[in-house]
C-alpha positions as CSV (number, residue, x, y, z in Angstrom):
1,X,4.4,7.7,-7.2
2,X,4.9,4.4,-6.1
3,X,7.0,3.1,-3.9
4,X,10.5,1.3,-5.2
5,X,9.6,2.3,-8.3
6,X,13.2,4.1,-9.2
7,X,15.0,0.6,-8.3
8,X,12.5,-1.3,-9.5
9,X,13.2,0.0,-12.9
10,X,17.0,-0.1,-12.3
11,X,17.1,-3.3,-11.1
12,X,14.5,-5.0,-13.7
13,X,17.0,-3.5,-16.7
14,X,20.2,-4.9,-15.0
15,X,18.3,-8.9,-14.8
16,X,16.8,-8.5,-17.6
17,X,20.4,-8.3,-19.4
18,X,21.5,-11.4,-17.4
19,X,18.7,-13.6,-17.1
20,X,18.3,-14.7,-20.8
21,X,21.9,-15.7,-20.5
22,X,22.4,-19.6,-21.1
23,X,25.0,-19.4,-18.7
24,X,26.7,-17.4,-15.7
25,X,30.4,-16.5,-15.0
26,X,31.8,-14.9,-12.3
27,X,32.6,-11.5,-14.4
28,X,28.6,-11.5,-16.2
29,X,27.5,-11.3,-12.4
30,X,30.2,-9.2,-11.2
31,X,28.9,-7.0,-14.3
32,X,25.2,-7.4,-12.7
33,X,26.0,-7.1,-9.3
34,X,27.8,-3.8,-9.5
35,X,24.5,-2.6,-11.2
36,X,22.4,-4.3,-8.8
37,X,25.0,-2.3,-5.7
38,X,24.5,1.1,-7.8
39,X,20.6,0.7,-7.8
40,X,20.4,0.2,-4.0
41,X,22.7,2.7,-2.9
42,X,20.5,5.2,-5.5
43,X,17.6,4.1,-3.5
44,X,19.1,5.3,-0.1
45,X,19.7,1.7,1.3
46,X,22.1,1.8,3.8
47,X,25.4,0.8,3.1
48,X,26.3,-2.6,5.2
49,X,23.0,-3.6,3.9
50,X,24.2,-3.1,0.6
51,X,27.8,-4.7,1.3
52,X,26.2,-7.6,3.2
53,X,23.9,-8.4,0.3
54,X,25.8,-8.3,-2.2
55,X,28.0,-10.8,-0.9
56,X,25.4,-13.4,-0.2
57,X,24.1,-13.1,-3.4
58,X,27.5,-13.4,-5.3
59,X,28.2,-16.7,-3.0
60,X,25.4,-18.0,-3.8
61,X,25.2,-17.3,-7.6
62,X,28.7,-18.1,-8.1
63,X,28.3,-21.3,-6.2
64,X,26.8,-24.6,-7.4
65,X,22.8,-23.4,-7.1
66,X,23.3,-21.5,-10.8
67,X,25.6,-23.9,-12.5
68,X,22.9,-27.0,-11.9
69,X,20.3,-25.2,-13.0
70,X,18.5,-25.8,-16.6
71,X,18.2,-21.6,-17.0
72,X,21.0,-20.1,-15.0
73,X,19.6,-16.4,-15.5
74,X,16.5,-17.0,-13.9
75,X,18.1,-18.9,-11.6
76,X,19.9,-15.7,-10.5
77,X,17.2,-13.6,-10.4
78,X,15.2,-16.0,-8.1
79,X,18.1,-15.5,-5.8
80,X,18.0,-12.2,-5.6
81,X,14.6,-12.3,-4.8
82,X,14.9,-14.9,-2.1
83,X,17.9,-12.5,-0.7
84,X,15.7,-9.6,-1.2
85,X,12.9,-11.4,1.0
86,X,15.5,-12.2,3.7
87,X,16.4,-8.5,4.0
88,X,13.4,-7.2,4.6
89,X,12.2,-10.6,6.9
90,X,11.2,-13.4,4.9
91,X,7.5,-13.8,6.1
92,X,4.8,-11.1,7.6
93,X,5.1,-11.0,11.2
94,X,1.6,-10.0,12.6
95,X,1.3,-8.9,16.0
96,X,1.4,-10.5,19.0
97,X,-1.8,-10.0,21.0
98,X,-2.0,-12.9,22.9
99,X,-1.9,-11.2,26.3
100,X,-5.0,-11.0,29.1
101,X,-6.7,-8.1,27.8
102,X,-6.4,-5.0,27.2
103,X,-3.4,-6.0,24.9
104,X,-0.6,-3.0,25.0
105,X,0.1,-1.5,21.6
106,X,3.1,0.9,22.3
107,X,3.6,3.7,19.7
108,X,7.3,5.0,19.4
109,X,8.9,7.9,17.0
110,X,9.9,11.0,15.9
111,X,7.6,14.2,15.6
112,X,6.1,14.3,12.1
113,X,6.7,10.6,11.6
114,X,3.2,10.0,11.5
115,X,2.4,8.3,15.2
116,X,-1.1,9.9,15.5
117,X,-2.3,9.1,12.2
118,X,-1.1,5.4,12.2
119,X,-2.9,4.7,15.5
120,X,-6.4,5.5,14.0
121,X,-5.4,3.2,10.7
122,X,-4.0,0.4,13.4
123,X,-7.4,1.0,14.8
124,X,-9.4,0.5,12.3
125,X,-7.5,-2.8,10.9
126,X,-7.7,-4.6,14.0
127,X,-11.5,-3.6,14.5
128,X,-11.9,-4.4,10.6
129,X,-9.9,-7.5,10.3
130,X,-9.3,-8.7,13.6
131,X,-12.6,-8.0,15.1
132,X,-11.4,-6.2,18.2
133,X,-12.7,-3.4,20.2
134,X,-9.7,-0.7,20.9
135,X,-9.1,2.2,22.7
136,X,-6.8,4.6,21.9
137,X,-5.2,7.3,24.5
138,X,-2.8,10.0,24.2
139,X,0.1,10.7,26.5
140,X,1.7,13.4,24.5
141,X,1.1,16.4,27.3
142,X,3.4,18.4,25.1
143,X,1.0,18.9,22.2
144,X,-2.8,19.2,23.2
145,X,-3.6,19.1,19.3
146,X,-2.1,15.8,19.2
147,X,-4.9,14.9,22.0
148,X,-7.4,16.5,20.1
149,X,-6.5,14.9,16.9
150,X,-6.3,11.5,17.9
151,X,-9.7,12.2,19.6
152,X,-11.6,13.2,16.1
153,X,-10.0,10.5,14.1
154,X,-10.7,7.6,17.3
155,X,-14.5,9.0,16.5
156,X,-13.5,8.5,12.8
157,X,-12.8,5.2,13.2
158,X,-14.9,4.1,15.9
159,X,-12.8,3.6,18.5
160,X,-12.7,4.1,22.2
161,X,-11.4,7.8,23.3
162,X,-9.7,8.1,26.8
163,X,-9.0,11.8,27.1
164,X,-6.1,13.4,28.7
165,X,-5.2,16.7,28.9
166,X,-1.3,18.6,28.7
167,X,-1.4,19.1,32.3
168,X,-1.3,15.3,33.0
169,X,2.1,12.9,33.7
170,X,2.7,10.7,30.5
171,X,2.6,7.7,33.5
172,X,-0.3,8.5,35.0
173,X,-1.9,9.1,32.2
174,X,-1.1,5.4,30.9
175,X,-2.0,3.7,34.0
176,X,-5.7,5.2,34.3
177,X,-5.9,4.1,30.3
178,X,-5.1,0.6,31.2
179,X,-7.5,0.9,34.0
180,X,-10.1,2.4,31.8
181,X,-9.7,-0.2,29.3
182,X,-10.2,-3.4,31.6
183,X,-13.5,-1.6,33.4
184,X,-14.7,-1.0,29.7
185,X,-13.7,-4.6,28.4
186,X,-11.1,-2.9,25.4
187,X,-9.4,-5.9,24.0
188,X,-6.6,-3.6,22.9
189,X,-5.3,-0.6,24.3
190,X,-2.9,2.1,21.9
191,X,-0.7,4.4,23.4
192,X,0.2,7.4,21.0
193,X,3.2,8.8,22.8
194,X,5.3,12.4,22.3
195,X,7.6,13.0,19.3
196,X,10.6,15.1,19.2
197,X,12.2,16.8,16.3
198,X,15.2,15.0,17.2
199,X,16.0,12.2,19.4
200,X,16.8,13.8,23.1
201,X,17.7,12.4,26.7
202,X,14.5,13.7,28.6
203,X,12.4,12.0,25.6
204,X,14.0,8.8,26.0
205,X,13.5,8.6,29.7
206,X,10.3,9.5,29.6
207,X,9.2,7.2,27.1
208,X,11.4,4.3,29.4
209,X,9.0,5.3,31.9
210,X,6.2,5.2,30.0
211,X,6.6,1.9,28.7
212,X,7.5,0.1,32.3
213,X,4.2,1.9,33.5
214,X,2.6,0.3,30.3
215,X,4.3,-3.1,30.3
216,X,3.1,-2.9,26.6
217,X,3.1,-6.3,24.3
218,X,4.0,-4.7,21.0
219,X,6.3,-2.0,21.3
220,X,5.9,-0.1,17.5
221,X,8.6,1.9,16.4
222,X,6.8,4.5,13.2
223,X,9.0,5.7,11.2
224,X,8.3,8.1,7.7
225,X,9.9,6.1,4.6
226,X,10.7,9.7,3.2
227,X,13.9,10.5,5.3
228,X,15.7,7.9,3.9
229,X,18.8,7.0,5.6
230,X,18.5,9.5,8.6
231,X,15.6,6.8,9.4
232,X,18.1,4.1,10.1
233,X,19.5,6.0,12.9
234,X,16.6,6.8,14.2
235,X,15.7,3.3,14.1
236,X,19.2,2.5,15.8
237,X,18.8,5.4,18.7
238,X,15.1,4.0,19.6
239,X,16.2,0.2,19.4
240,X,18.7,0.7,22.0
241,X,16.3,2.8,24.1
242,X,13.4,0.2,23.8
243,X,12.5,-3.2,23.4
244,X,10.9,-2.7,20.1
245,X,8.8,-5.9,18.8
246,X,8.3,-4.4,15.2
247,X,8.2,-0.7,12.3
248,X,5.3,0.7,11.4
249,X,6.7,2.6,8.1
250,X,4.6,5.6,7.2
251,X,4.5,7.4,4.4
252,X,5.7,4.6,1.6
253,X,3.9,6.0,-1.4
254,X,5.3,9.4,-1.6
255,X,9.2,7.7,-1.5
256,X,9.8,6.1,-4.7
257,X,13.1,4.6,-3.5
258,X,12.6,2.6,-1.1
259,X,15.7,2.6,1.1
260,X,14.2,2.5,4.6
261,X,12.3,-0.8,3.9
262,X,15.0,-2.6,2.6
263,X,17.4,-1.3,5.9
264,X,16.0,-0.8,9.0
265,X,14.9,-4.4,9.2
266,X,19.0,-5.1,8.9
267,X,19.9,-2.4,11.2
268,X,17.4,-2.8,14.4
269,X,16.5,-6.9,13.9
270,X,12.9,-5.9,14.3
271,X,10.3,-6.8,11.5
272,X,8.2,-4.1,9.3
273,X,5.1,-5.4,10.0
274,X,2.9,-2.5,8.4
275,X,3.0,0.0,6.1
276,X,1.6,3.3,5.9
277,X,0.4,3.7,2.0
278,X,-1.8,7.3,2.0
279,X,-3.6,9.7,4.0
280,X,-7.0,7.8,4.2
281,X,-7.8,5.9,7.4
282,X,-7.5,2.7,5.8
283,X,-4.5,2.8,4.2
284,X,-2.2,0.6,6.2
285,X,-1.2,-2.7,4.8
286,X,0.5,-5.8,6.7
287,X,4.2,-5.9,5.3
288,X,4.5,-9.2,3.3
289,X,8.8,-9.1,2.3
290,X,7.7,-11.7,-0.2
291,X,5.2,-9.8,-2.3
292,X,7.4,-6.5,-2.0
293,X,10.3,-8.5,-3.4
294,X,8.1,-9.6,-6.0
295,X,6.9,-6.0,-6.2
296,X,10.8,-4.3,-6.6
297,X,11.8,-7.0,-9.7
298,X,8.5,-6.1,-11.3
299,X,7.0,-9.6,-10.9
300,X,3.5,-7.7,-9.3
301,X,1.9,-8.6,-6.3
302,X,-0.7,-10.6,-7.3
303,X,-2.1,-11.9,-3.7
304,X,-1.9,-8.1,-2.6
305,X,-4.4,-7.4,-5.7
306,X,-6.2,-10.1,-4.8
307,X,-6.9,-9.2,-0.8
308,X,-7.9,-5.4,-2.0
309,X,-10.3,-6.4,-4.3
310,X,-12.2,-9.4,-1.4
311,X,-12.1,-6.6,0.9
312,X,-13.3,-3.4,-1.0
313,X,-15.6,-4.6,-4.0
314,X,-18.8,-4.7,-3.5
315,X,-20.0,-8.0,-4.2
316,X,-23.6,-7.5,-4.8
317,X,-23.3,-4.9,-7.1
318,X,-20.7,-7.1,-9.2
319,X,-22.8,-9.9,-8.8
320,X,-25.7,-7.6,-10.3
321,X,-23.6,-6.4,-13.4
322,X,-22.5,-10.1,-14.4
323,X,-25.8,-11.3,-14.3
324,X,-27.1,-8.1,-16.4
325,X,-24.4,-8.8,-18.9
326,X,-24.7,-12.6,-19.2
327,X,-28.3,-11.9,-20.4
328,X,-27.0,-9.3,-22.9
329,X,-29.2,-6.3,-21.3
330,X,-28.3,-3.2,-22.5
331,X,-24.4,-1.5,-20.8
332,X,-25.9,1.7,-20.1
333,X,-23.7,4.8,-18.2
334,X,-25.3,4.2,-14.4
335,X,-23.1,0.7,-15.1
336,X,-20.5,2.5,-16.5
337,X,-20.2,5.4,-13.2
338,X,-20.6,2.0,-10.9
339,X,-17.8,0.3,-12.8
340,X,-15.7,3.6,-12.4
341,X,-16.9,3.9,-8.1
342,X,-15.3,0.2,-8.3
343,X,-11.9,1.1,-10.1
344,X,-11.9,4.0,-7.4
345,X,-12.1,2.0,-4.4
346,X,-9.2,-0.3,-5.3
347,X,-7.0,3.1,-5.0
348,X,-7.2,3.5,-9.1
349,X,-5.6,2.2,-11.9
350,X,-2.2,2.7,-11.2
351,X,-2.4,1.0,-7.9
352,X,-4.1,-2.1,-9.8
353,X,-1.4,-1.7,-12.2
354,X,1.4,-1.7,-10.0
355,X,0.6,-4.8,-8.4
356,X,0.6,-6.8,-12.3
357,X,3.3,-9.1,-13.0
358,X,4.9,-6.9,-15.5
359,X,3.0,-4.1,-15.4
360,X,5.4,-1.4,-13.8
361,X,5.5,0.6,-16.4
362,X,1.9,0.6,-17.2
363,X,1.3,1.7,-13.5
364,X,4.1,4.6,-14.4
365,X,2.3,5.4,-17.8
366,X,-1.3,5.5,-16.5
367,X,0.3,8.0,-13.5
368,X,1.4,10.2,-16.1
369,X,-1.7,10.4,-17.7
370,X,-3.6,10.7,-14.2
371,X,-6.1,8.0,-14.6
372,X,-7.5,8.3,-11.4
373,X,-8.4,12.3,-12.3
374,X,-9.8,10.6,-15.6
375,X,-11.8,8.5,-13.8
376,X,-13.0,11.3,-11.6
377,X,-13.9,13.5,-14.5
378,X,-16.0,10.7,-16.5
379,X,-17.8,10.5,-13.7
380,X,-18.4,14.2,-12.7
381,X,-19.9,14.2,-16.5
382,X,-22.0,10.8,-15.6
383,X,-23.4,12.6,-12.2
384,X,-24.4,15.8,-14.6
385,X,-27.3,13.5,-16.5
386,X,-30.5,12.8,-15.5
387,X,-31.2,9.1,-14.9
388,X,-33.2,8.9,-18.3
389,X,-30.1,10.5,-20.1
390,X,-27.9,7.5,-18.4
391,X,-30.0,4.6,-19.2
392,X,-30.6,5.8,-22.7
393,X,-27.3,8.2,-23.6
394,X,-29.0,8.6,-27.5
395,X,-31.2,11.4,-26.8
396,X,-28.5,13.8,-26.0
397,X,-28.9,16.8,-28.4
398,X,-26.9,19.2,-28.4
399,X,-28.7,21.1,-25.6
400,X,-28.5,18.5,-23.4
401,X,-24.9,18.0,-24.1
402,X,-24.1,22.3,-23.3
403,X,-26.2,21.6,-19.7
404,X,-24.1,18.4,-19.2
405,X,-20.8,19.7,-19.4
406,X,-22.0,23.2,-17.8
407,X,-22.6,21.0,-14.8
408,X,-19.4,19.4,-14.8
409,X,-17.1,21.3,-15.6
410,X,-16.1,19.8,-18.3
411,X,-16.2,20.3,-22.5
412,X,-18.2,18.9,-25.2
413,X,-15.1,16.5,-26.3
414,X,-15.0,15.3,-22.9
415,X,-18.4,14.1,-23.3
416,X,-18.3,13.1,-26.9
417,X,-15.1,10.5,-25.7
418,X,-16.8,9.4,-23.0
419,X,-19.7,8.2,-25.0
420,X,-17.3,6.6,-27.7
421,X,-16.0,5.1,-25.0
422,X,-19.1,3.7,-23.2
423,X,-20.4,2.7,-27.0
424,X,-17.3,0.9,-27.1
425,X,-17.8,-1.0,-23.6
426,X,-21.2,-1.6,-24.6
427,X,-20.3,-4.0,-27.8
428,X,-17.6,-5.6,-26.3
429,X,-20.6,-6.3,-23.4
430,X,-23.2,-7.5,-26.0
431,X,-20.1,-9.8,-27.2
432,X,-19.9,-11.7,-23.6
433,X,-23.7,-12.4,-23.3
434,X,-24.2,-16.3,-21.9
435,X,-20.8,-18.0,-22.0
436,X,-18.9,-15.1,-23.4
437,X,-18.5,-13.8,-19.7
438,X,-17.0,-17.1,-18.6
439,X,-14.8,-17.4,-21.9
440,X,-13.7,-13.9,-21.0
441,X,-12.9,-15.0,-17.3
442,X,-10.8,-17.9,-19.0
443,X,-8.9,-15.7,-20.9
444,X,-7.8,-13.8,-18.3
445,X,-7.0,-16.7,-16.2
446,X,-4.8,-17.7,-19.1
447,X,-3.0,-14.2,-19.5
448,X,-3.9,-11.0,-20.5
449,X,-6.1,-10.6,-23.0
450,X,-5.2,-8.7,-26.7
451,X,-4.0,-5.1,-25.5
452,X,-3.3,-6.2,-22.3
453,X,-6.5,-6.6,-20.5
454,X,-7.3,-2.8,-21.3
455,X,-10.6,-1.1,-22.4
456,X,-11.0,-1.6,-26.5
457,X,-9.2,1.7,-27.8
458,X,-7.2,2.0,-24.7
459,X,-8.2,4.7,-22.2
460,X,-10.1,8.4,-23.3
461,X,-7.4,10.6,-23.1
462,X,-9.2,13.5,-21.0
């Protein structure tokens, strides 16, 4: 499921309507606009966001930005996107770790919000991408598998452990950290700190304690996307507890509305600056307002796409393949699994998908059909061969076939698509030998090519 995608189809049918118009009056965007409120309020966006919004972007469009313009509708729509943006905070805000070190990384929230989990993932993107060596420490006494937790994902993730242990003070706890962390040279320092199931006095004072011990330069409020407007005040009850510098907002791909994004920014003043998009350690992506805009109207997030594939493809091996092809060697299935490893890596099809300017409901269609699971089973089958069967798929009789899809899992169909399919890949390979590959490249720098961009025969239907 991915996330906005309930108002992002709402809202892309309500434009659509207006912005092939030649021109705008104020009852065609009333007409819009109180689609445009029903879709947000559907998405669980708090209401004085809502009411606020609305009105900025009926002063504007009624004003003299859409008269002036050559195509009014798109005019409209570029304003809701640029009001859109300022909602959620116009720019990415990274974080601030210009301190003497060990920069102070604060983590505040309720239980279950997802604190432990977005340490280790704020980890590992600072080591990652920002080159830094962290430590990570506990001060949640109140749960010792929170301690232990955070211990076997800091080893996950290869960051520096302090151990504490229940029978500990949250402050004392913190201040032999900080100590710890300048004796060891830790350029940053993350506090995971106790949750409650609901906001109480004693866990307000004691995280008020813990941050005056901590004197932390980030103060992260993480909150999970899926409680919708209960997050706001939340968000509201921490704000006025803490100084909170920014959201950490877990949990984004399982809520396909949205609502939290698009309010707590509104309601506390602080920026989103990450976003918690799966389970796996590296799923946490800087919030970029401008490419989630882009993302809600269905416009893709192209630069997103872009960043995933510099920082997970492995360049060798696609280096490797073009070469191979643009001397017309034989596509046999080891390219074929590789290919499939690649697709995986980027999260799958309908994350690719999803981030295509007009692609939404491709990224929808694909999920139906699981492509991922698709993906997974081709491969499964590819595993099964030997590496003679995989360079040369034309000696697979029929008793080869039975010990393939024995191994797998899998049925005789399965494997007859997926060598249609490969056979397939493999002319339209032989067809890009020398310049063909660059003409290709051309072509999709020109738009998508016929059946948009998609395998010949679309994708095996598994």
């Amino acid at each position: 499921m991915a996330m906005f995608e309930n108002l992002s189809e709402r809202l892309s049918l309500s434009l659509k309507k207006i912005s092939g118009k030649a021109s705008l009056s104020e009852s065609n965007i009333q007409e819009t606009l109180r689609e445009v409120r029903v879709a947000l309020l559907e998405a669980d966006v708090a209401l004085p966001v809502v009411k606020d919004f609305i009105e900025l972007v009926k002063q504007r469009a009624v004003g003299t930005e859409v008269s002036s313009s050559l195509n009014p509708g798109q005019q409209f729509l570029k304003i809701v996107q640029a009001e859109l943006e300022s909602v959620m905070g116009e720019k990415n805000e990274s974080l601030s770790l210009n301190a003497q070190p060990p920069a102070v990384i604060l983590m505040a929230g309720l239980q279950g919000a997802g604190k432990t989990t977005s340490v280790a993932k704020l980890s590992r993107y600072l080591a990652e991408r920002e080159k830094k060596k962290v430590m990570v420490v506990s001060a949640d006494v109140y749960r010792p598998a929170a301690i232990e937790q955070l211990k076997t994902l800091a080893s996950e993730v290869g960051a520096e452990f302090f151990p504490s242990s229940p029978d500990q003070k949250p402050t004392q706890i913190v201040s032999d950290a900080i100590a710890a962390a300048k004796t060891k040279f830790a350029d940053v320092l993350i506090i995971d700190t106790a949750g409650r199931l609901a906001i109480d006095e004693p866990m307000m004072d004691e995280i008020k304690q813990v941050h005056k011990v901590a004197n932390p330069i980030e103060t992260l409020f993480v909150i999970d996307a899926m409680i919708g407007q209960d997050s706001v005040n939340t968000a509201k009850a921490f704000n006025e507890a803490l100084p909170l510098t920014g959201v950490i907002l877990t949990k984004v791909d399982g809520d396909a509305r949205g609502g939290a994004a698009l309010s707590v920014r509104h309601v506390t003043g602080k920026p989103i600056k990450f976003l918690g998009v799966g389970e796996k350690t590296d799923a946490l992506e800087p919030f970029h307002p401008e490419r989630i805009a882009s993302r809600i109207l269905g416009m893709g997030d192209v630069l997103s796409l872009i960043e995933d594939v510099e920082r997970k493809v492995d360049k060798k091996k696609a280096e490797k393949f073009a070469k191979k092809v643009a001397k017309g060697k034989r596509f046999d299935l080891e390219d074929l699994r590789e290919q499939l490893q690649q697709m995986k890596q980027l999260g799958g099809m309908e994350s690719m998908m999803d981030k295509l300017p007009g692609m939404g409901n491709m990224a929808q269609m694909t999920q139906q059909k699981d492509m991922t699971g698709q993906f997974s089973k081709m491969e499964y089958i590819i595993d099964s061969m030997t590496p003679k069967e995989r360079s040369n798929p034309d000696i697979l009789n029929g008793s080869r076939k039975r010990r393939i899809t024995q191994g797998s899992g899998t049925t005789i169909q399965d494997l007859n698509r997926l060598l249609k399919q490969h056979k397939q890949m493999g002319k339209m390979m032989k067809k890009m030998k020398g310049k063909g590959m660059q003409n290709m490249m051309r072509g999709l720098g020109g738009g998508m090519p016929p059946g948009g961009g998609l395998p010949p025969g679309g994708f095996p239907k598994f």
